[in-house]
C-alpha positions, 0 to 999 in steps of 0.5 A: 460490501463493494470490495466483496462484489468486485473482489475476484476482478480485484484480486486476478487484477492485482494480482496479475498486474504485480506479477507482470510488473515484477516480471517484465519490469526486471527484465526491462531494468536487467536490460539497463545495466543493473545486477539481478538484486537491484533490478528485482528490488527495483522491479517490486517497488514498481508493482505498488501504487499509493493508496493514500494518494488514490484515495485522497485524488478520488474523493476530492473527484467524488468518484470514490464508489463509482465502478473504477473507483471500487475495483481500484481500491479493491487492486490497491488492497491487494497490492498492500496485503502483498507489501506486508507480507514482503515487508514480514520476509525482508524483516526476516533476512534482517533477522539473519534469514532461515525457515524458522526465522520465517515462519516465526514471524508469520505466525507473529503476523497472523496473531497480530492480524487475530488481535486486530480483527478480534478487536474489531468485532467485539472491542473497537464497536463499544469503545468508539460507541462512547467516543462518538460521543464527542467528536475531539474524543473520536479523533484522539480515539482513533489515532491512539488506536492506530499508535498502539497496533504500530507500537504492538507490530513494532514489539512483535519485530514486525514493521511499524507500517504492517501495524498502522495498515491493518490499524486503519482496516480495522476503523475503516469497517467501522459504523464510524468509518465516515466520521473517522474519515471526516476528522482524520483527512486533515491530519492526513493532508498535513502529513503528505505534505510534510511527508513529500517536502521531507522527501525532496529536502534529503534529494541531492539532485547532484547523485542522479546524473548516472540516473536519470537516464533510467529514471526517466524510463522507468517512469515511463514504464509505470505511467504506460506499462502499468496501465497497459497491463491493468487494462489488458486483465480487465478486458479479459474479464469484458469490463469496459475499455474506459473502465479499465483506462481509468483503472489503469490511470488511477493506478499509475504511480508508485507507494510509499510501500515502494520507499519503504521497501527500497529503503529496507534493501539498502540497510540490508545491503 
């Protein structure tokens, strides 16, 4: 319900910030030496923030339903939503890229998001009125919902994220949304750590020599630029320039999409 209210500023918001992310930021690092490939792959991992990271930072500061928080998780929804539907076109020129090659796997996309929201509307209320039940059963329940929407997006050669994104939408409308909540932040704490840990073990600090000099800087352009930008688009809208600081702040980092993203490009070549 928070999500529809603030909607547009969240959709003009998000929107706009990945626009001019992805604009400015390709000319900034156009302008660092890269060539127009690496600086527009580079320039699109910037645009993306971490939902998993806001939404674990902004409750454990209980500040999850006050206004920032709403249009934050409004902006970070629009942000994923456009991370798949790049991810569904990288996947394609993975594929060997043509028209129908795209279009094949965007209806493949729009069957899976039917599955997912059908599923949700009649299937998922009864099946998780019975494992209510018992909250282990809740907990197994749940995960093996989202193992088998990623195991469907993977058969429909579609990423496995797309799969688990639209997995945990379609629990988070839930009745048990809270408790799901509830049993699952462990799992996902545990995770992050493993996650972020795994991460810093394959960096070799001895490749980044070259880099660092434009690492620090792009750093610099998502810690300042992105919430300049967000800032600027709520101040058109007359929100707050505290509402939108602390929007812009919340937003401040990049998303594992980003990785993911970056990570497809290479194998692409």
């Amino acid at each position: 319900n928070h999500v529809k209210k603030l909607g547009r500023i969240s959709l003009i918001t998000g929107l706009g910030q990945v626009l001019f992310t992805i604009v400015l930021g390709f000319f900034f690092i156009k302008n660092l030496g890269f060539d127009n490939t690496v600086s527009f792959y580079i320039s699109a991992a910037l645009t993306f923030s971490s939902t998993v990271i806001v939404v674990k930072l902004l409750t454990d500061k209980d500040e999850l339903d006050t206004l920032y928080g709403r249009i934050t998780i409004g902006i970070l929804l629009v942000q994923d939503f456009l991370a798949l539907f790049l991810l569904v076109f990288l996947t394609g020129i993975n594929q060997n890229i043509n028209s129908n090659v795209i279009i094949f796997l965007l209806l493949k996309f729009f069957v899976l998001i039917f599955i997912v929201f059908f599923s949700s509307k009649f299937l998922l209320p009864r099946l998780f009125s019975f494992a209510a039940r018992s909250q282990e059963l809740l907990l197994i329940t749940s995960i093996g919902w989202c193992f088998l929407i990623s195991a469907v997006s993977f058969y429909l050669n579609l990423s496995i994220e797309i799969g688990s994104f639209l997995a945990g939408i379609s629990l988070a409308i839930l009745p048990f949304s809270y408790d799901i909540i509830n049993k699952i932040k462990h799992l996902r704490d545990f995770f992050i750590v493993i996650f972020f840990v795994s991460l810093g073990t394959q960096f070799a600090l001895t490749s980044i020599t070259n880099l660092i000099i434009p690492a620090i800087f792009l750093s610099l352009f998502v810690l300042i630029g992105n919430p300049l930008i967000v800032m600027m688009l709520m101040g058109l809208f007359g929100y707050r320039k505290k509402t939108g600081f602390m929007t812009g702040i919340a937003i401040a980092q990049i998303s594992e999409f980003s990785l993911i993203l970056v990570a497809l490009g290479l194998k692409l070549g």
